[in-house]
FIPARO-237189 format. One record per residue (C-alpha): z, y, x; residue in one letter. Coordinates in steps of 0.02 Angstrom, whole numbers, padded with zeros to 5 digits, always signed. Each point is the difference from the previous one (the first is absolute). Layout:
ZYXA/...
***
This chain:
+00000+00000+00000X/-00050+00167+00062X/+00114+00163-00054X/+00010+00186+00061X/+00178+00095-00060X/+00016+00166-00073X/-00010+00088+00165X/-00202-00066-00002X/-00030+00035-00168X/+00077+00183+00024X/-00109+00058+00125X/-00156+00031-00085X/-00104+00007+00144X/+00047-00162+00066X/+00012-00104-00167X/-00172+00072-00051X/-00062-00107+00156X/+00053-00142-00063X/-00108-00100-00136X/+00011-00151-00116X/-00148-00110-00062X/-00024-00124-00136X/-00162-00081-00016X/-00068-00116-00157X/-00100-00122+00100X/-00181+00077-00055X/-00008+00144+00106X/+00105+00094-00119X/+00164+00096+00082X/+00138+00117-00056X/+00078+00097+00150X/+00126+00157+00021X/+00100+00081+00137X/+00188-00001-00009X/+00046+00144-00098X/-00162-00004-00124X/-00100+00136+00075X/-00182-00062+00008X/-00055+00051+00173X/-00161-00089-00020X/-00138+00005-00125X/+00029-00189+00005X/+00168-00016-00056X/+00014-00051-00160X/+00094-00090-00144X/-00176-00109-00042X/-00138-00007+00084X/-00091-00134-00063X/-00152-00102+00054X/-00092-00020-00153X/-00145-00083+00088X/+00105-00099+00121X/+00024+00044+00145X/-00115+00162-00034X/-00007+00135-00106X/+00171+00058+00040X/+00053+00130-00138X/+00143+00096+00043X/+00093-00012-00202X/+00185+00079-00014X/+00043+00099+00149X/+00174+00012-00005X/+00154+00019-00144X/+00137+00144-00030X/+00156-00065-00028X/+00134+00105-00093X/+00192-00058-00070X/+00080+00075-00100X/+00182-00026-00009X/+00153+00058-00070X/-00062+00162-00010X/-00093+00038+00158X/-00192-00055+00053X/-00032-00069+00162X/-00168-00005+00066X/-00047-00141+00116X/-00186+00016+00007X/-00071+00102+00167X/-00177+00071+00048X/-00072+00132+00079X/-00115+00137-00043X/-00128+00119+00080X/+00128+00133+00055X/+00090-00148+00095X/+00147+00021-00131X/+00104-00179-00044X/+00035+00001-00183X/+00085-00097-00037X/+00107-00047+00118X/+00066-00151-00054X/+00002-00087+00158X/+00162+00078+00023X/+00081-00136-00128X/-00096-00120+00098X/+00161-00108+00075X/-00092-00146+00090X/-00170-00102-00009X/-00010-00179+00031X/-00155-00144+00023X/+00072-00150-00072X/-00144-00146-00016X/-00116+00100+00051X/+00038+00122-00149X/+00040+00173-00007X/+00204+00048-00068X/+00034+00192-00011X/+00173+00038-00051X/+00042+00164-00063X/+00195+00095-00046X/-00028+00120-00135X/+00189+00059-00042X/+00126-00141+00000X/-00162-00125-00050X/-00100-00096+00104X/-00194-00050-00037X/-00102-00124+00084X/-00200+00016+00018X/-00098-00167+00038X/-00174+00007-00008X/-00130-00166+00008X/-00150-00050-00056X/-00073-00159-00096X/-00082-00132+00113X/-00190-00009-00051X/+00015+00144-00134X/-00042+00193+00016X/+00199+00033-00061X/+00137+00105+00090X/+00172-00030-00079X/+00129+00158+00052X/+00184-00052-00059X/+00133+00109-00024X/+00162-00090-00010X/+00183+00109-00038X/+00090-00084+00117X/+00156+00064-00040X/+00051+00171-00102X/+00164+00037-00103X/-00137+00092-00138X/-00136-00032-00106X/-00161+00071+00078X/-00162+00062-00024X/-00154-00056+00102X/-00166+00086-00004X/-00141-00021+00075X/-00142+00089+00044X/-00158-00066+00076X/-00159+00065+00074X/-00155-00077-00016X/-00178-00007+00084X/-00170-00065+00002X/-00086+00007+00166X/-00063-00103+00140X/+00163-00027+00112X/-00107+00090+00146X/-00020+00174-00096X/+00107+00129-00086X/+00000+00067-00190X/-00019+00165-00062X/+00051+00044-00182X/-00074+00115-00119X/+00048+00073-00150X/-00140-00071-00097X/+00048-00179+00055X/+00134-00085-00089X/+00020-00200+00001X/-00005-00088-00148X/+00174-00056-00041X/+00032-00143-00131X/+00188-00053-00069X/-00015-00182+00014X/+00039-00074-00188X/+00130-00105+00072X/+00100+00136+00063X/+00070+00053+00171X/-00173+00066+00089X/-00134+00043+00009X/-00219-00028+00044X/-00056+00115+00089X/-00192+00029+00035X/-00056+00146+00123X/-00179+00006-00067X/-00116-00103-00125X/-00077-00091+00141X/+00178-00049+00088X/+00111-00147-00019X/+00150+00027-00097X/+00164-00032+00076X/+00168+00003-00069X/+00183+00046+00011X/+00112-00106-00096X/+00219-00002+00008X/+00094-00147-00018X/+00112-00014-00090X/-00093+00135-00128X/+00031+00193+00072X/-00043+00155-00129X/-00179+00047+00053X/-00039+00193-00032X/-00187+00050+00060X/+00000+00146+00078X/-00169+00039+00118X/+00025+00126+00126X/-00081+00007+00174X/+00106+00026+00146X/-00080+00097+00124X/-00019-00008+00196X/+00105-00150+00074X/+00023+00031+00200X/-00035-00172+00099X/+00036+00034+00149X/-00064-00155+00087X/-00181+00051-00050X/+00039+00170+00075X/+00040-00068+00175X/-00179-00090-00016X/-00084+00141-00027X/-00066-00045-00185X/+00038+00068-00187X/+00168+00002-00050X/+00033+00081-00175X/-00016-00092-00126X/+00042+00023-00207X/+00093-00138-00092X/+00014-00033-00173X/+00123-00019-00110X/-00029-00121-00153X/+00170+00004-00092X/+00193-00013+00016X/+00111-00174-00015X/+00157+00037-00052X/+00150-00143-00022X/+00189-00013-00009X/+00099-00119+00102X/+00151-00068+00036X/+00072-00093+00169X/-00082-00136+00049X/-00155+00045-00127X/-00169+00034+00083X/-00167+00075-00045X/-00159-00076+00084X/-00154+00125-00011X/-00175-00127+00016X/-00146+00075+00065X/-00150-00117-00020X/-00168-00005-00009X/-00015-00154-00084X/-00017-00027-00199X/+00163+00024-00078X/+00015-00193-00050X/-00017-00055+00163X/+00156+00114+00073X/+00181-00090-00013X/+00112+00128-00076X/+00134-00100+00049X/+00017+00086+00174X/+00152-00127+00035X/-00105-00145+00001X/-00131+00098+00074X/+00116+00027+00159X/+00081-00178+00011X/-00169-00049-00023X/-00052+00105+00177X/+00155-00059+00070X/-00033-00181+00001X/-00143+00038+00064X/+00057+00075+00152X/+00117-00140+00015X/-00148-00114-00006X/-00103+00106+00129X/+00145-00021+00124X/+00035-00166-00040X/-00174-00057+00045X/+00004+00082+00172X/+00158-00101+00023X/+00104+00162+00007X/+00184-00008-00085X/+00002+00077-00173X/+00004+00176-00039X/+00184+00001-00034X/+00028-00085+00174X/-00107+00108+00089X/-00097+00138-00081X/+00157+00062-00077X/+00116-00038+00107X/-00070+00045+00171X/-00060+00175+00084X/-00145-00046+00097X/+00035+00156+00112X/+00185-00101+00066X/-00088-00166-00010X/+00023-00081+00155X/-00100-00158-00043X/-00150+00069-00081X/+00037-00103-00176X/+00025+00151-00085X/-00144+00080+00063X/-00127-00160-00048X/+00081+00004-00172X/-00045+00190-00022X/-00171-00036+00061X/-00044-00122-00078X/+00019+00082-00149X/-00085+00141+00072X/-00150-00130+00014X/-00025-00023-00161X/-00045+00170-00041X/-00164-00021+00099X/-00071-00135-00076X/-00082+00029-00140X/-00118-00089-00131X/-00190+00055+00008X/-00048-00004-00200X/-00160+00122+00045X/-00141-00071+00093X/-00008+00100+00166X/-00165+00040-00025X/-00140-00158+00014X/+00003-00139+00102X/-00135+00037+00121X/-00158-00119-00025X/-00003-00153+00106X/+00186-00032+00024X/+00037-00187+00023X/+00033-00081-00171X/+00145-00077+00108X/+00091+00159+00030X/+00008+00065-00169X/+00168+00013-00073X/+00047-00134-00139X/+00175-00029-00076X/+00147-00048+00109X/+00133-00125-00063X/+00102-00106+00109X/+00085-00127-00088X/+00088-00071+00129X/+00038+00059+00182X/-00144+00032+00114X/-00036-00171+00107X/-00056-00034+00184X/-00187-00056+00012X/-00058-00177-00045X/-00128-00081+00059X/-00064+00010-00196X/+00021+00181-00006X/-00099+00029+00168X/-00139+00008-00083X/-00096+00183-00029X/-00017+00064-00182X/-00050+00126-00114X/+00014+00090-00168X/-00139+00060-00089X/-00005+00192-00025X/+00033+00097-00163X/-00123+00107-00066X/+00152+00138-00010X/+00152+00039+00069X/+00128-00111-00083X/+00138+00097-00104X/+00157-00075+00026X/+00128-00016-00160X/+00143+00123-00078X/+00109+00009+00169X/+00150-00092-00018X/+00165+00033+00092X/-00009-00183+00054X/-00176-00029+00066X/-00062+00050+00181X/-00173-00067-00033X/-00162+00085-00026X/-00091+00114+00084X/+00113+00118+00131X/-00019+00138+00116X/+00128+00116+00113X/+00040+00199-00037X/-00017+00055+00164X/+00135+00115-00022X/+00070+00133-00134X/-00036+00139-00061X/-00178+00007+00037X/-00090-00159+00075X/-00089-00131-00095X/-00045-00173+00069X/-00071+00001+00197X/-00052-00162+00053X/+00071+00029+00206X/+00182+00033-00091X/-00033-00145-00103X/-00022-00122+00115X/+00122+00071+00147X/+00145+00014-00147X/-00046-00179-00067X/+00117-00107+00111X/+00120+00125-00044X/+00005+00040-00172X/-00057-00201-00066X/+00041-00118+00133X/+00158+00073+00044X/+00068+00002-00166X/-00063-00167-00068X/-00140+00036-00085X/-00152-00103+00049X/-00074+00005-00154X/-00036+00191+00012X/-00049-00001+00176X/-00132-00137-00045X/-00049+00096-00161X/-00011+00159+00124X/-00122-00083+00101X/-00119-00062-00146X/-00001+00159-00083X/-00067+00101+00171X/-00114-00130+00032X/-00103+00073-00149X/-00043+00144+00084X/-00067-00070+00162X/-00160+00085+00047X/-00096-00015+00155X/+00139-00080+00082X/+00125+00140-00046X/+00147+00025-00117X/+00007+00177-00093X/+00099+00111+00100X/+00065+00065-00163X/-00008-00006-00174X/-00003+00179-00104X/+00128+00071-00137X/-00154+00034-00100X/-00068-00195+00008X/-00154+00066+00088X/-00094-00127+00098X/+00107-00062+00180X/-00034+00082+00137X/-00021-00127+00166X/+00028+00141+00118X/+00105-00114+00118X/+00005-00102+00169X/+00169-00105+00002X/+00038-00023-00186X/-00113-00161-00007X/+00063-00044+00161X/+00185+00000-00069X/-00056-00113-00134X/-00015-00152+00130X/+00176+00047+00050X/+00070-00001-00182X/-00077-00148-00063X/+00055-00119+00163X/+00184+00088-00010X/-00025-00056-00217X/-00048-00183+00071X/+00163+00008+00129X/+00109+00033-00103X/-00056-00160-00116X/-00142+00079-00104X/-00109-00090-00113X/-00110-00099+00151X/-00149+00039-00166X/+00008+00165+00089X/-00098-00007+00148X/-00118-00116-00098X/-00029+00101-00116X/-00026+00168+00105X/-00091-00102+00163X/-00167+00062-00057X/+00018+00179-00034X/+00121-00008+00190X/-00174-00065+00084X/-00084+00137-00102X/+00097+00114+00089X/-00004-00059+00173X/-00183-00009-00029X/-00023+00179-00043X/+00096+00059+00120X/-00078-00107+00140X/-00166+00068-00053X/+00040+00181-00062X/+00071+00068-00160X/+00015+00181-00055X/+00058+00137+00113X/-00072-00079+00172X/+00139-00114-00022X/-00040-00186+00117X/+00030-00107+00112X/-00077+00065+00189X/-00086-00164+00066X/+00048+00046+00175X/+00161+00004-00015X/+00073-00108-00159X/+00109+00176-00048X/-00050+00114-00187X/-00076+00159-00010X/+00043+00106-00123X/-00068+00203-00056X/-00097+00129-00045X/+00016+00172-00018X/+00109+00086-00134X/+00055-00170-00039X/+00184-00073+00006X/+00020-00170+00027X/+00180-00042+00078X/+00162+00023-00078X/+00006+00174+00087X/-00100+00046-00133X/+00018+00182-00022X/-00151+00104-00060X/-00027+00164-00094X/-00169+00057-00023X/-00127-00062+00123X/+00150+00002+00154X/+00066-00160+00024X/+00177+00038+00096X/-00014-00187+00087X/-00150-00067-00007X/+00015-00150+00157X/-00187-00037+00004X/-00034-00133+00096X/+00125-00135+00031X/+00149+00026-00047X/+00140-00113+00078X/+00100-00070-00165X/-00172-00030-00072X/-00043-00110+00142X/+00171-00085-00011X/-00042-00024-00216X/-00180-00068+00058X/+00061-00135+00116X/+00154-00039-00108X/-00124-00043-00169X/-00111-00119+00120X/+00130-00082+00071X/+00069-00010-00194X/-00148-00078-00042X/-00020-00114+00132X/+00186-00071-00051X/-00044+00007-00187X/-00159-00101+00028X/+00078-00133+00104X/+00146-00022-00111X/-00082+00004-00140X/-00161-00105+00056X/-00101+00171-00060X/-00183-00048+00020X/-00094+00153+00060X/-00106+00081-00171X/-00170-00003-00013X/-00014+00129-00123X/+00166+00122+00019X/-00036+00106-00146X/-00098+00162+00039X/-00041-00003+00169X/-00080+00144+00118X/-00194+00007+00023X/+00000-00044+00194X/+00096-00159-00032X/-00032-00144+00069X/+00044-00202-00001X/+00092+00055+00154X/+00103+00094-00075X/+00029-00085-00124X/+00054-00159+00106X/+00087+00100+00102X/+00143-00073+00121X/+00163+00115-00052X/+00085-00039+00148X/-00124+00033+00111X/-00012+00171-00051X/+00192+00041+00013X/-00009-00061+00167X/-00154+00124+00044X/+00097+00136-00088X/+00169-00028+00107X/-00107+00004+00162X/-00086+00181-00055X/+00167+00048-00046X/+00096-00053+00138X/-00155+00079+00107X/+00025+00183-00075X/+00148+00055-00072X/+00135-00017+00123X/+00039+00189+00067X/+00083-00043+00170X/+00057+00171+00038X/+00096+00027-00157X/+00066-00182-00027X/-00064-00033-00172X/-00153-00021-00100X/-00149+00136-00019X/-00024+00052-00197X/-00194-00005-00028X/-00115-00079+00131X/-00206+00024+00022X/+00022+00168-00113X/-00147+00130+00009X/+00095+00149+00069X/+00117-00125+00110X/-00022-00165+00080X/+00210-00030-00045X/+00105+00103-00085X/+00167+00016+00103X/+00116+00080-00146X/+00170-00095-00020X/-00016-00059-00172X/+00080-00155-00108X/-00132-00097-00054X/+00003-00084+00170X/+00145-00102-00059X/-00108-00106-00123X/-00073-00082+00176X/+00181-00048+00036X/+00045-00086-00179X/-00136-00083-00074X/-00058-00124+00114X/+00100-00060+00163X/-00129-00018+00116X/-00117+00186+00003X/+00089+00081+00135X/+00121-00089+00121X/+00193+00010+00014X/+00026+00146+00119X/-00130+00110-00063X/+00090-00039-00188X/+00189+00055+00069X/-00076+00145+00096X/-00100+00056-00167X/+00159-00014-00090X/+00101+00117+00158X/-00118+00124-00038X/-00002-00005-00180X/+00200+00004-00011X/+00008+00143+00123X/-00132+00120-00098X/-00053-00069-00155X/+00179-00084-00077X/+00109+00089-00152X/+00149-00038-00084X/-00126+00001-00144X/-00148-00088+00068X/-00130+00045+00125X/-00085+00174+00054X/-00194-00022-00024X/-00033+00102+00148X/+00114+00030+00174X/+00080+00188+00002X/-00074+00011+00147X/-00167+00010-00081X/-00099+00158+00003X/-00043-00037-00182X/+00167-00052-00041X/+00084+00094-00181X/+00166+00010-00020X/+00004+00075-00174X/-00079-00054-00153X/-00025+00128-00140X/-00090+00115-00097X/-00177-00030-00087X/-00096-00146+00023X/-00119+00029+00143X/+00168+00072+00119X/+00099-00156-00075X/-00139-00133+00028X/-00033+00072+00170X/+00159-00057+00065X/+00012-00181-00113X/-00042-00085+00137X/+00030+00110+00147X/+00195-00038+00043X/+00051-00034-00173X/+00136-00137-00009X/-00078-00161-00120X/+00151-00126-00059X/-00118-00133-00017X/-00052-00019+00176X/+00196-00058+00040X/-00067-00163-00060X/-00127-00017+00138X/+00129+00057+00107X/+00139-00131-00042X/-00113-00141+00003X/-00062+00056+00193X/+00188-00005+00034X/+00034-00137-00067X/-00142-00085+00086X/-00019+00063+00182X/+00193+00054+00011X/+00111-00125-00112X/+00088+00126-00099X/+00131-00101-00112X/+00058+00029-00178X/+00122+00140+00087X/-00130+00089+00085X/-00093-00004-00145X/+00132+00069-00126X/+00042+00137+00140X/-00170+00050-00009X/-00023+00003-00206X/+00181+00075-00009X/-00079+00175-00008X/-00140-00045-00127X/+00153-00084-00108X/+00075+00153-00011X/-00150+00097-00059X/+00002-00095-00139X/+00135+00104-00083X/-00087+00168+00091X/-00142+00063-00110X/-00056-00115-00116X/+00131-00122-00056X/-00035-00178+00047X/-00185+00031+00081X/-00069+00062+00132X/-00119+00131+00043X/-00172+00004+00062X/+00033+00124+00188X/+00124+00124+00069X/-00021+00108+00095X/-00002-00068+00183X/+00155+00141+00081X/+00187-00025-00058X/+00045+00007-00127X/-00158-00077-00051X/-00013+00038-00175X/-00083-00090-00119X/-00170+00061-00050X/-00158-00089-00103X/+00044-00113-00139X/+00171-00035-00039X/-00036-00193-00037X/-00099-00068+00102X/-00067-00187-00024X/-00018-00051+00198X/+00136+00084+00051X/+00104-00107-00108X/-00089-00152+00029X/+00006+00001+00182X/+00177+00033+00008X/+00035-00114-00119X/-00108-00159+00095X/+00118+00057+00167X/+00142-00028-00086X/-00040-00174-00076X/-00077-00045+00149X/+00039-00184+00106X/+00055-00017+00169X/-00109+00115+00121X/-00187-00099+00034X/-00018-00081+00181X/-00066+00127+00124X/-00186-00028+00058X/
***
C-alpha cells in the first residue's frame, strides 16, 4: 500500500505532482492529481475508448464536491482558472491519500467528520464508479455533487459557447442523467447510487488552467460543462457512488458495492496468478518504498501491468495482402496447462485466414482471451509494436499470463508487411504505419521468451512462416534501405527524414537521431532473431517454407533455403570486426553511416550486445562496456541515453515540442533500459538477488513519487532527476518488473 500524510497533501505544489490512474482494460482511463486540480488536458473522471483502444473521448472531467453540515458548507472540490486563482481550495481538508489494490482512497476531515473518496473503474466496461463513503460524523450531512463534462478527443481542448448547450435527459428511473453533446455524439450518462436528487442546471465554466500543457508549450484553457447538480443526505457509514459511463444504462451495475468487490477479486486474482501474496498480505500491507525484498514492489506492479494490456475490439486498420494464413490471429483457449513438445506436436501447422478481423465477445472480468495489444503508456500513447514486444516478458510472462502473451503475438502477426511490424497503430484507426527497424526484430525475442516460459509449442508453428517471411525480406531488402549487407552478415537500416530506432524523435522533416547506417542494438536484434530461428527450427524440426507468405521480388530458392545459423555466424564476425571502439572501452553506436564510418557517442543501446545472446562480444570487452556504462550512463532511475560529456548532451527537458523532442534522446534518463542493464550484470558480473534489490531500491521508491504505483516514461538525467514524459509507462514497468522476478544470474560467456 502506498500513502502520502497531510504534510503531502498540504503542499499544493508538491501533491499536484503526484497522480493516480485507473484504467478499464480497453484503452479507457480515469486519472487525477492529488488534490483534484486537472493539470493536464488528460486528466479526467472518463475517458473512454469507445472504439477500443481508439477513439479516446475525454467524457466528465472532474466533480465539485460540497457538504453541508450542521450549519456550515465545506468545499472539497479544487481547480484552477486562467488568472492562476485555486477555487476552491478544498485540498486543504484533504487529510491523507492512499493506493490500496491498486485503487485510489482519498480521505477528507470536514469539521468533526471524516469522508473517504475511492474511485475505480469496471473491468471491460466504459464505467468510472467515484464513492463517497461518511466514514464517521456525529451529524446528518449533505453531499452534493457537481460534475463537469466534455466531449473531445483526449489530445485537444474544448471551447464553450453560449449558443452550445448539451442535451440533458432525467433518466425515467431516477438518479441521473443522458447526456448527449451534439446529434451526431454518443450519449453518456451520470447515474447515483443509491438514487441522489438530480436538478439540471447547464452552465459553462469558463477557462480551466492546466498547467502541465503550459510547460509543453501547447493550449491550456479549456471550458467545462456543467450538466446538473446531485444532491443526497447521509448518515455515518452511508455512501453515495456517482457512475460515469458510457455504456447503455442496462448494462451499468448500480450496485457500486458489488461493482467494487467485484474489481477487488479481481486484483486478488491478478496477483494470485503471478504467484504474488494477496492484496491484503502485500498490496495493503506493504510500502514498496521500505520494502527490502522487492515483494511489495512486484505486487504493486503487477497490478500496474494490467493497465497496459488491453483488448483490440477495432481492427487496426487491414491486414496487409499476402500475410501468411498461418500468422493470422484465431481464438486462444487453453484448457489445460501449456505442454513441452511431442514428437506428435512437432509437426508444422496452419489456420486458414478470416476474411475479417475477428470480434471477440462482451469482455468478461474472467476471460484473458481474444485478441490483445499493450498501451504504450498513459496519457497519450496508443499501441507501438517495439514497446509491445520489449514490455511482453514483462507485463504477460512475468505475471502468469501466457495466454495473452500468445494472443499478443497472433494479433501483430496480422499486420506483417514486407517483413515489418507497424511501428504504430493511430488513435484515429488510420491505416499502421511500418516506420520501424527493431520492432519486428523484438518479435523473435518475445515469441522465444513466450515459448521459455512454457508457451503453447503451436506457437512457433503457427508463426514459422510469416518469421521466414521476415528474415527473407530483410535479407533481400524491405522498405527504408533496410537489409542485410552481403559482405558483412550485419543490417542496414535509413533514409533521410526517416526514424527507425527507438531514438525516434522527429518534428517536421528533422529527425533529432536518425543512426543511418548500422546501428549497434540493431545488429545485436538481427543476429539474436537468426540464431532464434536456428534454435526454433531444430527444436521444433521446422522444415524451411517454400512459399513464406508475401515474399520480396529479388527472392530467391536461396533464400528461401537459407541456413539460419550460418548467417548469425557471418553477422557475429562483421560485428565483432567493427564495432569495438578500443580507445573508449565500449561499443561504437552506428557503424558504415554516410556522414561517419562509426559513431563514437556513449549511448545505451550498446547493452542489448551484452544481454541477448552470450557469445557477440567476448567477456572483457562485456565488463569493460558495462565500467563505462556505470561510470557515465547509470541513474538511480535508469540509464542516461547520451554521456554528459557529450557535446550534444541536454540536461533539461521542457517547453514545446520541437525544444522537448530535441533533447528525448540526447541525455534523457529512460527507466526501461535498467532492464538491459541488470541482465548485463547479472551475466558478465554475477550480481545476486542483493545487488539486484540495491539497484531497484531507488525505482521502488518512485513508485509512491509521481504517479502512484507506476512508473514513468524519463527524468531528467541531473539530480534530482525529475520525472518527465508519461507518467505510466508500459516498459518501464515491465522491465523492472522481469528484474525483479528474475532466476539466479545466467552463466557468463
Amino acid at each position: 500500500m502506498i500513502t502520502l500524510d497531510r504534510a503531502v497533501c498540504l503542499n499544493l505544489g508538491e501533491a499536484s505532482s503526484h497522480e493516480w490512474l485507473v484504467t478499464n482494460g480497453l484503452g479507457g482511463y480515469a486519472a487525477g492529481t492529488l488534490p483534484g486540480v486537472n493539470t493536464r488536458r488528460y486528466h479526467g473522471l472518463l475517458v473512454a475508448a469507445l472504439k477500443p483502444p481508439v477513439e479516446r473521448t475525454m467524457l466528465v472531467n472532474n466533480c465539485d464536491v460540497e457538504v453541508e453540515m450542521d450549519g456550515v458548507t465545506y468545499f472539497l472540490g479544487a481547480n484552477e482558472y486562467q488568472d492562476e486563482r485555486i477555487h476552491p481550495g478544498g485540498f486543504i481538508h484533504l487529510d491523507s491519500f492512499a493506493l490500496q489494490a491498486g485503487i485510489p482512497h482519498f480521505y477528507y476531515h470536514v469539521g468533526p467528520a471524516v469522508l473517504e473518496k475511492t474511485i475505480w473503474m469496471e473491468y471491460g466496461r466504459s464505467t468510472t464508479y467515484i464513492r463517497y463513503t461518511v466514514v464517521e460524523s456525529p451529524y446528518p450531512l449533505n453531499l452534493i455533487l457537481r460534475p463537469f463534462v466534455n466531449y473531445r478527443d483526449h489530445h485537444k481542448l474544448t471551447k464553450g459557447r453560449l449558443d452550445w448547450n448539451f442535451t440533458v435527459t432525467t433518466l425515467p428511473i431516477g438518479g441521473g442523467c443522458t447526456i448527449q453533446a451534439r446529434p451526431d455524439a454518443q450519449p453518456f450518462y451520470l447515474i447515483a447510487s443509491p438514487r441522489a436528487a438530480f436538478t439540471p442546471s447547464g452552465v459553462w465554466y469558463w477557462n480551466f488552467l492546466y498547467r502541465a500543457e503550459r510547460e509543453r508549450g501547447l493550449d491550456y484553457l479549456e471550458d467545462l460543462y456543467l450538466p446538473g447538480v446531485f444532491r443526497s443526505g447521509l448518515r455515518a457509514g452511508e455512501s453515495l457512488t456517482l457512475i460515469a459511463s458510457a455504456e447503455p444504462p442496462a448494462q451499468v451495475d448500480r450496485n457500486a458495492a458489488a461493482a467494487f468487490a467485484r474489481m477487488m477479486a479481481r486484483q486478488e486474482r491478478l496477483l494470485r496468478q503471478a504467484g504474488v501474496r494477496p492484496t491484503s498480505d502485500a498490496a495493503n500491507a506493504a510500502d514498496p518504498s521500505t520494502d527490502d525484498d522487492g515483494q511489495a514492489a512486484i505486487a504493486q506492479l503487477v497490478l500496474a501491468a494490467d493497465q497496459f494490456l488491453v483488448r483490440r475490439t477495432a481492427p487496426a486498420g487491414t491486414v496487409p495482402a499476402g500475410t501468411p494464413a498461418a500468422a493470422v490471429a484465431r481464438p486462444v483457449v487453453y484448457t489445460r496447462a501449456p505442454t513441452a513438445p511431442t514428437a506428435r506436436n512437432n509437426r508444422p501447422g496452419a489456420v486458414p485466414a478470416p476474411s475479417a478481423p475477428p470480434r471477440p465477445p462482451a469482455p468478461s472480468n474472467d476471460d484473458d482471451s481474444g485478441p490483445r495489444t499493450v498501451i504504450a503508456g498513459y496519457p497519450w500513447f496508443t499501441d507501438w509494436s517495439r514497446d509491445t514486444m520489449i514490455a511482453l516478458p514483462g507485463l504477460t510472462l512475468a505475471t502468469g499470463r501466457p495466454t495473452i502473451a500468445d494472443s499478443l503475438l497472433r494479433t501483430f502477426a496480422r499486420y506483417v508487411d514486407q517483413g515489418m511490424l507497424p511501428n504504430l497503430f493511430s488513435d484515429e484507426g488510420t491505416p499502421p504505419e511500418y516506420n520501424t527497424v527493431d520492432g519486428t526484430l523484438w518479435y523473435f525475442h518475445a515469441i522465444e521468451a513466450t515459448l521459455l516460459a512454457g508457451g503453447d509449442p503451436a506457437l512457433a508453428r503457427d508463426l514459422w512462416p510469416t518469421l521466414e517471411s521476415i528474415i527473407a525480406w530483410h535479407s533481400a531488402g524491405t522498405r527504408y534501405g533496410i537489409r542485410c549487407d552481403p559482405a558483412d552478415g550485419l543490417l542496414c537500416a535509413g533514409e533521410p527524414g526517416v526514424q527507425l530506432t527507438w531514438m525516434d524523435a522527429k518534428v517536421g522533416d528533422t529527425v533529432f537521431t536518425p543512426r543511418y547506417g548500422k546501428p549497434v542494438e540493431i545488429q545485436a536484434l538481427w543476429y539474436h532473431a537468426l540464431r532464434i530461428m536456428a534454435r526454433l527450427q531444430a527444436q521444433f524440426d521446422l522444415p524451411a517454407t517454400e512459399s513464406a507468405g508475401a515474399e520480396p521480388a529479388t527472392q530467391n530458392s536461396e533464400l528461401r533455403t537459407q541456413n539460419y545459423a550460418a548467417l548469425a555466424d557471418a553477422a557475429r564476425v562483421g560485428f565483432r570486426a567493427k564495432f569495438w571502439y578500443a580507445e573508449g572501452g565500449y561499443l561504437y553506436d552506428v557503424v558504415d553511416g554516410p556522414d561517419l564510418p562509426a559513431d563514437r557517442s556513449l549511448r545505451p543501446n550498446q547493452l542489448f550486445a551484452l544481454t541477448l545472446e552470450p557469445d557477440l562480444v567476448d567477456a572483457e570487452q562485456a565488463r569493460s562496456v558495462l565500467a563505462v556504462v556505470r561510470a557515465q550512463l547509470l541513474t538511480p532511475v535508469g540509464l542516461r541515453s547520451l554521456a554528459p560529456d557529450d557535446p550534444q548532451f541536454a540536461a533539461v527537458y521542457t517547453g514545446d515540442q520541437p525544444h522537448r523532442d530535441a533533447t528525448y534522446h540526447q541525455g534523457m534518463v529512460w527507466t526501461w533500459l535498467i532492464g538491459a542493464y541488470g541482465d548485463a550484470c547479472r551475466r558478465w558480473e554475477g550480481m545476486d538477488r542483493a545487488g539486484l534489490l540495491a539497484l531497484l531500491a531507488p525505482l521502488q521508491r518512485q513508485l509512491a513519487v509521481d504517479c502512484a504505483g507506476n512508473l514513468n516514461e524519463i527524468f531528467q538525467p541531473l539530480p534530482p532527476y525529475l520525472p518527465k514524459g508519461g507518467f505510466a509507462q508500459a516498459w518501464s514497468v515491465a522491465e523492472v518488473l522481469r528484474l525483479l522476478c528474475s532466476g539466479p544470474p545466467p552463466a557468463a560467456g
